[in-house]
C-alpha positions in Angstrom: 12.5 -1.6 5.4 11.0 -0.8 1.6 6.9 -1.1 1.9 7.2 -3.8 -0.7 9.2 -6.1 1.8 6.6 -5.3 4.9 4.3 -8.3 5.4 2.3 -7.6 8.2 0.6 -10.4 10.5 -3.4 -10.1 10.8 -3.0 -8.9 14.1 -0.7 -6.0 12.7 -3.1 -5.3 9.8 -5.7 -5.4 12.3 -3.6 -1.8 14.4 -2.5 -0.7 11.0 -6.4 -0.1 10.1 -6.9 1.8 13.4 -3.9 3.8 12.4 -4.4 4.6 8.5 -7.9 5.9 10.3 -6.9 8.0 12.8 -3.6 8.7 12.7 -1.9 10.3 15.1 -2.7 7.8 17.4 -2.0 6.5 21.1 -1.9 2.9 22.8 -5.0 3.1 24.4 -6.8 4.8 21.2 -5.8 1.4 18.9 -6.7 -0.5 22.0 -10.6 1.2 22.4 -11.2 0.6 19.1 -10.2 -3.0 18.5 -9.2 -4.5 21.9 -12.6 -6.2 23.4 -13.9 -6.5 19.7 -10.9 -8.8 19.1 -10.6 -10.0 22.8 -7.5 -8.5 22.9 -5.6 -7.3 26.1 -3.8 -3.4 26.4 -0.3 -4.9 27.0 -0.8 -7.4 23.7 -1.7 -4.7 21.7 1.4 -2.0 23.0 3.5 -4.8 22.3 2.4 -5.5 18.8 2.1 -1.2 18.5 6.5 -2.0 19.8 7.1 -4.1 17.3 5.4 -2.8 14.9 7.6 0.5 15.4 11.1 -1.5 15.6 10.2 -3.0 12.1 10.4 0.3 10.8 6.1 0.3 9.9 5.5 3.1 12.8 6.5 6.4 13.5 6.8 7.3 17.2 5.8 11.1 18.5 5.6 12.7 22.1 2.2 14.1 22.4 2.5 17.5 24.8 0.4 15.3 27.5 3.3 12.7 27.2 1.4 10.4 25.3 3.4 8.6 22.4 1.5 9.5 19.0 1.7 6.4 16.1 1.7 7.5 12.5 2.1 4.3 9.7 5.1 5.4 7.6 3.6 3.3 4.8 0.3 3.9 3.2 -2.4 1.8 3.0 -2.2 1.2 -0.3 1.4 0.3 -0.1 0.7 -2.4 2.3 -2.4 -3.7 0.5 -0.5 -3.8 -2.8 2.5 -5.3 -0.7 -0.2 -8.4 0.5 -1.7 -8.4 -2.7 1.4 -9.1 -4.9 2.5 -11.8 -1.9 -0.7 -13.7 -2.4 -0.9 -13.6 -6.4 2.7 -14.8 -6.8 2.7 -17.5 -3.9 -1.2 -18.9 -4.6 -2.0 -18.1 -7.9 1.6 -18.3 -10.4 1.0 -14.6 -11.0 -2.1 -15.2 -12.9 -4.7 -12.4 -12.1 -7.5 -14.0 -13.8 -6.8 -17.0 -11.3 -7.2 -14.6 -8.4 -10.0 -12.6 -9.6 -11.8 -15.6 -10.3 -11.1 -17.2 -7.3 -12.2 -13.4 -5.2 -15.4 -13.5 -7.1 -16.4 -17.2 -6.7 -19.5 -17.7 -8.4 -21.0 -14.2 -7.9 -23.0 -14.5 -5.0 -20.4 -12.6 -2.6 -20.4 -9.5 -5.3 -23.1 -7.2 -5.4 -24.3 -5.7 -9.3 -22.7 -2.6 -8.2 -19.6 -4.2 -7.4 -19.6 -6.0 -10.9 -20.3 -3.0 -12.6 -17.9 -1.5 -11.1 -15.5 -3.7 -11.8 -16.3 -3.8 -15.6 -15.6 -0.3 -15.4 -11.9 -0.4 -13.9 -11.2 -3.4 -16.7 -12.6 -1.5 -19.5 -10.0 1.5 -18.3 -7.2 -1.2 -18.0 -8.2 -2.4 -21.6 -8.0 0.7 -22.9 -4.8 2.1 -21.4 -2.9 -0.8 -22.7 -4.6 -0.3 -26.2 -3.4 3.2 -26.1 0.2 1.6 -25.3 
């Protein structure tokens, strides 16, 4: 599976975290971490941890203990872009303004640094594609 095809479900996205964090990684170290906080049971979780590994997202290791090791075999920011391009071409037409507009809201969820930040990564853009 190309990491442009993976579309992982919140729950997924929710192990893939725990994973991108502290990977290698067993069961029981996904289920510590995010298992009572989501009210999540061990046997749900090893299940999505299965699945997760037949879609081709996980790498599966034998830990000398006999513990099986996860490892993502697609990076975080794979996957992010991935679910970012999904939701700009299915909700917003591809228009990037839309969707930054529509992140930002009316500025109360952004902090200054944040903005100024952002003003920062948009003056780059501008002047990469000015260089072009």
């Amino acid at each position: 599976m190309e990491h442009n095809t993976f579309q992982p479900s919140d729950a997924e996205l929710d192990i893939l975290q725990v994973i991108w964090e502290l990977q290698p990684v067993t069961v029981r170290d996904i289920f510590e971490r995010i298992g009572a906080a989501k009210g999540v049971g061990y046997t749900t979780i090893l299940k999505q941890v299965q699945r997760l590994t037949e879609k081709g997202a996980l790498s599966k290791t034998d830990a000398p203990s006999g513990a099986h090791l996860y490892s993502a075999l697609f990076s975080e920011t794979q996957v992010k872009k991935g679910l970012a391009n999904k939701l700009l071409h299915a909700a917003f037409s591809g228009s990037a303004l839309q969707l930054m507009q529509h992140a930002l809201g009316d500025g109360e969820r952004v902090s200054a640094e944040e903005l100024a930040a952002l003003k920062q990564w948009l003056d780059q853009q501008k002047n990469q594609n000015d260089a072009l």
